[in-house]
N, C-alpha and C positions, 0 to 999 in steps of 0.2 A: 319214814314218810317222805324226806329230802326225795332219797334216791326213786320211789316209787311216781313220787313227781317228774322226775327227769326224765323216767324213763316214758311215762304218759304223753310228756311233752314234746320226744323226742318222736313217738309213734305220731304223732299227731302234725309233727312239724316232715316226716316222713309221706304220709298222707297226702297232708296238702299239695307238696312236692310233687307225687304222684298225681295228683287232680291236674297240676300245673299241668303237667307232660302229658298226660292226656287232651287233655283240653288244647294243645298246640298242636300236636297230631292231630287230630280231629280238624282244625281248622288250618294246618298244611295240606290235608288231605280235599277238603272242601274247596279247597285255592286251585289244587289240584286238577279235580272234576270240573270244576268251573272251565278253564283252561282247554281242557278235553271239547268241552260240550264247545266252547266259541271257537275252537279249531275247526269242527265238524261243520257250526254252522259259517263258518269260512270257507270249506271249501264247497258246502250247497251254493254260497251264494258266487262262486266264484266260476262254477260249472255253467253258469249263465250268463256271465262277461263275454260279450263277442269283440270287443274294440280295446285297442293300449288303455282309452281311458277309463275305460270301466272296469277294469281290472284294477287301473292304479284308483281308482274310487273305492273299490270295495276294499285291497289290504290298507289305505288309508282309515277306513273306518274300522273294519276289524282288528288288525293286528293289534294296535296301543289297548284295546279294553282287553286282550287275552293276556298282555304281558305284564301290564299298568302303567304304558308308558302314556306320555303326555300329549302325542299326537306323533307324526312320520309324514314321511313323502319319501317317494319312490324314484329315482334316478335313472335314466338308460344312456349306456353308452355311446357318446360319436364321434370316430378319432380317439382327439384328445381329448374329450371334453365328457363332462356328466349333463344329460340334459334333465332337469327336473319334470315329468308329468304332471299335466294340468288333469287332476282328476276329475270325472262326470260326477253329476249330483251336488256339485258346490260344497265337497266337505267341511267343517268345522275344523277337522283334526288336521289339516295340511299346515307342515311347520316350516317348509319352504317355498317363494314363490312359484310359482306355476312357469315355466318356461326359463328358469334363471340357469347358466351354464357354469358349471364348476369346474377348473381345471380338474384332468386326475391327479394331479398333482401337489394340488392343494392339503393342507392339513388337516381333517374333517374324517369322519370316522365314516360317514360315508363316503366319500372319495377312495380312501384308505381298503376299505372293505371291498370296491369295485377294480381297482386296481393290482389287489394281492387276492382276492381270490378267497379271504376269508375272513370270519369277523374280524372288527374292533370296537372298544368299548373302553371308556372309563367310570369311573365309580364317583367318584368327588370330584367337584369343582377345581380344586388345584391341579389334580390329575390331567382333567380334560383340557387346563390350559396349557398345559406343561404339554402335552403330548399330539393336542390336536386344537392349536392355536386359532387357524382358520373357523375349525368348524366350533368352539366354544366363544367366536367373535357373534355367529351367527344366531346362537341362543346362550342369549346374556342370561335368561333365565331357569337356566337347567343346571344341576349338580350333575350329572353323569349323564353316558350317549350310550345308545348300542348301534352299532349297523351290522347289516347280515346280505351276503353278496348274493343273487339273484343270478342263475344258472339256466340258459335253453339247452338242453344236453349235456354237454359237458362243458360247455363254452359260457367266459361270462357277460351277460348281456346288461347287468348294473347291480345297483345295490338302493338297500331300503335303510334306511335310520330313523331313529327312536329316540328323543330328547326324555329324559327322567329328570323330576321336580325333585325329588326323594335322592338324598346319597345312600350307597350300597344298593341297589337297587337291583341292579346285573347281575342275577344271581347263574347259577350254572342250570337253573331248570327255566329260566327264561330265554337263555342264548341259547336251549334247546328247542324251546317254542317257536321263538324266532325265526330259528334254521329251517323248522320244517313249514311254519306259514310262507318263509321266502322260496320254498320249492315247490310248495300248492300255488305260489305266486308266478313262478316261472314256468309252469306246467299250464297256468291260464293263457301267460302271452304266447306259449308254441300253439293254442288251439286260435287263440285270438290271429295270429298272424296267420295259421292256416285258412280262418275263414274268410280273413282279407285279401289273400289272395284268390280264393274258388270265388271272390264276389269278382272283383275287377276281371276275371277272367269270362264270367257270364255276363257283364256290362261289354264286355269285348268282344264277344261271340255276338250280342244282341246287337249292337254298332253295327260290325260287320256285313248280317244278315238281312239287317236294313237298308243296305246297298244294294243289295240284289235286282230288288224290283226297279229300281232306277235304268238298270241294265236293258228293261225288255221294253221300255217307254220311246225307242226308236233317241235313244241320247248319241248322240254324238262322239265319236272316238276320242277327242279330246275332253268331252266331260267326261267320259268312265273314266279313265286315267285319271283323272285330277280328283274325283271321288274316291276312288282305290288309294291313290297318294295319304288324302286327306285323315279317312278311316283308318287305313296303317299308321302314321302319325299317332292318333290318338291310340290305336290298338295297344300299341308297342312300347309306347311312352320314348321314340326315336326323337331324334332332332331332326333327320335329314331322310325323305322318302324317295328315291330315284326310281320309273319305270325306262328298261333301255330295251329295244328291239334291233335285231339284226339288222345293219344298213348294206352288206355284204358279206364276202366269204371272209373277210377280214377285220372290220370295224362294226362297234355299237354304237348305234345312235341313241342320244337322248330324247324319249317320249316327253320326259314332264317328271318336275322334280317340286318338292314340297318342302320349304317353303321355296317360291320363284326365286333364281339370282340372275342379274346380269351374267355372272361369272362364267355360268354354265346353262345358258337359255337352249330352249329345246330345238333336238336338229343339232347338235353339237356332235361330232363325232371323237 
């Protein structure tokens, strides 16, 4: 009877063991899909960002719910420096302020991440201070960080981090998540900065062509030049607009320079 118990007990304690493992697959898998599905709808809504900031709007919202991190902000590089994105729509989840400059140099996993080209992360609080002093100065309240560097091509143009409330957190199918939201993320800012420049360039066609009609209103030689100057100026985004005409077989004379200087008043050969 002993042994026929044991063996009952043992089937039984086998079982349940079984049910266990079941039941956590089941819900690794669910974590999973879940994960999938706010990827996807990352990158629909991400296909619709025309500006730096709305890009950094949307992986600010999206990415911490696909990974479970606690909130992020987005970094881009200038020089030396990390500039933090002031993201559109006033996010909740922004864990850095809005315009604040981090050296690359700094200790901070986002920095770190922008600077070498690939993640960094720690897992516990001791970790994070040990290894990335700066950036665990910055969230007193986080057990562990991920950052994940942000690529236009091949080039890196910044990086995103991830403060975690949770230690162990960073797990290797998170810094997979990561990696690829910050490439749907850097794939936003090559269309974002293409359309900012097709705009500037039809606000610069449009300037332009508004000049025109000024031309036929009997204006004056010295207003077209100063309009043409003026229009170029903003077209070009120059400092310095010069029109020169031939004064002879040898020198240029100065029509009209934009902005006026003594230095070089027109009629200056």
């Amino acid at each position: 009877s002993l042994t026929v118990a044991v063996i009952i007990g043992l089937v039984g304690l086998g079982m349940r063991l079984g049910h266990e493992r079941a039941a956590l697959a089941v819900e690794r898998e669910e974590r999973s899909r879940l994960r999938v599905e706010r990827l996807q709808s990352l990158a629909a809504s991400l296909s619709a960002a025309l500006t730096v900031e709305e890009v950094a709007g949307v992986m600010v919202d999206g990415v911490p719910a696909a990974i479970g991190a606690r909130g992020g902000a987005l970094g881009l590089i200038d020089n030396d420096e990390l500039v933090i994105v002031n993201p559109s729509g006033g996010t909740g989840k922004q864990t850095l302020p809005p315009g604040s400059l981090l050296p690359l140099t700094a200790r901070a996993p986002i920095t770190t991440a922008a600077r070498e080209g690939k993640p960094a992360w720690a897992q516990r609080r001791r970790e994070f201070t040990t290894l990335f002093r700066d950036g665990a100065a910055l969230a007193p309240y986080a057990s562990g960080a991920l950052a994940v560097p942000v690529f236009l091509e091949e080039r890196v143009v910044g990086a995103m981090g991830f403060p975690f409330s949770e230690p162990d957190a960073v797990t290797a199918e998170v810094r997979t998540v990561a990696r690829i939201a910050a490439d749907l993320g850097g794939q936003a800012l090559e269309r974002a900065s293409l359309y900012e420049q097709e705009r500037s360039s039809k606000e610069a066609l449009d300037r332009i062509l508004a000049v025109a009609p000024r031309f036929q209103s009997g204006a004056t030689e010295e207003a077209v030049v100063a309009s043409v100057c003026a229009e170029a100026r903003r077209a070009f985004g120059c400092d310095v607009v010069q029109v020169w005409t031939p004064a002879d077989d040898e020198q240029l004379s100065v029509t009209w320079r934009d902005p006026p200087t003594d230095v070089i008043p027109p009629g200056t050969r």
